[in-house]
Backbone bond lengths (Angstrom), bond angles and torsions (degrees), N, CA, C in turn:
res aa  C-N    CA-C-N  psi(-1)  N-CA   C-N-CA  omega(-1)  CA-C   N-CA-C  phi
1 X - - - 1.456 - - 1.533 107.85 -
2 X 1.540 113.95 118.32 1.490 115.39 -178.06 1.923 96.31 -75.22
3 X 1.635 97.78 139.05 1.441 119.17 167.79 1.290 116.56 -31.42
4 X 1.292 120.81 -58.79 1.423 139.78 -178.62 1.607 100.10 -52.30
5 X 1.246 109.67 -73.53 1.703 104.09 177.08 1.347 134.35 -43.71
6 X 1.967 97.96 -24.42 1.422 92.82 169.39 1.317 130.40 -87.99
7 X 1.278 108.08 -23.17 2.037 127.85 178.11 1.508 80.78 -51.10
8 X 1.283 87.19 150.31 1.650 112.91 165.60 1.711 109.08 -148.38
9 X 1.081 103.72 -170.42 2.026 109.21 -175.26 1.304 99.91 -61.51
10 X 1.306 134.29 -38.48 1.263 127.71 171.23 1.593 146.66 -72.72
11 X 1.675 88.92 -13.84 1.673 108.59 -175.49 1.381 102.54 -134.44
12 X 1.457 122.28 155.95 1.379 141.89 -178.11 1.679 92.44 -79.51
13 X 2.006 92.26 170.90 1.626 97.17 159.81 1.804 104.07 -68.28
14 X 1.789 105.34 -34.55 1.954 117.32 -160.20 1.269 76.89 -54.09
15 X 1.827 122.92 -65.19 1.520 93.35 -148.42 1.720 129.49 -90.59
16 X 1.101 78.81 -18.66 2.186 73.02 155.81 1.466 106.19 -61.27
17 X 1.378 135.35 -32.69 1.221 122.76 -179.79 1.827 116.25 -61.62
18 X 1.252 89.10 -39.89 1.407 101.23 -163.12 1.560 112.79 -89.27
19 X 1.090 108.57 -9.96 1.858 129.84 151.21 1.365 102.59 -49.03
20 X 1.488 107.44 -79.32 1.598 112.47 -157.10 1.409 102.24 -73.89
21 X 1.419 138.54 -24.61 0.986 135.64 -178.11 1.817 113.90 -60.32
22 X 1.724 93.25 -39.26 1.790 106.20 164.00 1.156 117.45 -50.92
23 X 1.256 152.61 -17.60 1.062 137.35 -102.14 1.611 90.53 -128.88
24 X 1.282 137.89 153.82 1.516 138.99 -170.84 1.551 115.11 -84.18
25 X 1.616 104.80 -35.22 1.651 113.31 -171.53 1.423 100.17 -121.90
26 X 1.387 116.24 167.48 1.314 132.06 165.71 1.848 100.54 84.83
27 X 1.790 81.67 147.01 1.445 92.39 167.14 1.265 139.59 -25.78
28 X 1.199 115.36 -37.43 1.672 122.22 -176.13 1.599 103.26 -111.55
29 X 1.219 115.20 83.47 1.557 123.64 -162.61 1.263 95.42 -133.46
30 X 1.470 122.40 160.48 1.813 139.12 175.03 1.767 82.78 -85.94
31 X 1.217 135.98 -2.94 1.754 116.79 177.58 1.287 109.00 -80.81
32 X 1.225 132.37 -44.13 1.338 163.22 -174.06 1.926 120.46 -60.99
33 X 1.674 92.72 -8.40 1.462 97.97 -155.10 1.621 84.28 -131.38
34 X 1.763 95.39 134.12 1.232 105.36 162.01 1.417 124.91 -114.88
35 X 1.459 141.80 144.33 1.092 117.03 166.03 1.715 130.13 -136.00
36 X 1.014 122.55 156.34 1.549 134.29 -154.54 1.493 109.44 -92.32
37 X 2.075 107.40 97.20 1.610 83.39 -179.56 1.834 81.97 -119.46
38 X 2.019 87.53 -170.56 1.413 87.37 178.80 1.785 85.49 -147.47
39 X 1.288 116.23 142.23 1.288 123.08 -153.04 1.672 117.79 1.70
40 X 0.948 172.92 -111.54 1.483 159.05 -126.41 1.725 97.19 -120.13
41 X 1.322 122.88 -36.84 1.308 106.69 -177.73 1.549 131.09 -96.76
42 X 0.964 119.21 134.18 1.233 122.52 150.62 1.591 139.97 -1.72
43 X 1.255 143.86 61.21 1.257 120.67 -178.14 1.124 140.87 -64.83
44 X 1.356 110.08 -43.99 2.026 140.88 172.50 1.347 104.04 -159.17
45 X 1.456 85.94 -174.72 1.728 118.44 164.98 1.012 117.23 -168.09
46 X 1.650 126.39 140.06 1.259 156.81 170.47 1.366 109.90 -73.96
47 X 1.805 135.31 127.56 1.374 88.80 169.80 2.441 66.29 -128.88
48 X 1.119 95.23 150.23 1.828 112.90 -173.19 1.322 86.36 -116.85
């Protein structure tokens, strides 16, 4: 399901992203994702 198709009047593209990204199973999961900091900030993230 493309992002876009799922936003509706009530939800962003960010937060449908950031829904499924919550999410415990499936490909598009926060398990799946690594990310690169260096003391307090943020650099990236990978999500495989």
């Amino acid at each position: 399901m493309a992002l876009i198709q799922a936003a509706s009047d009530t939800k962003s593209v960010l937060e449908v992203g950031s829904d499924r990204a919550g999410r415990e199973r499936g490909g598009f999961s926060y398990r799946n994702a690594r990310i690169a900091c260096s003391a307090a900030t943020t650099l990236g993230m990978v999500l495989s």
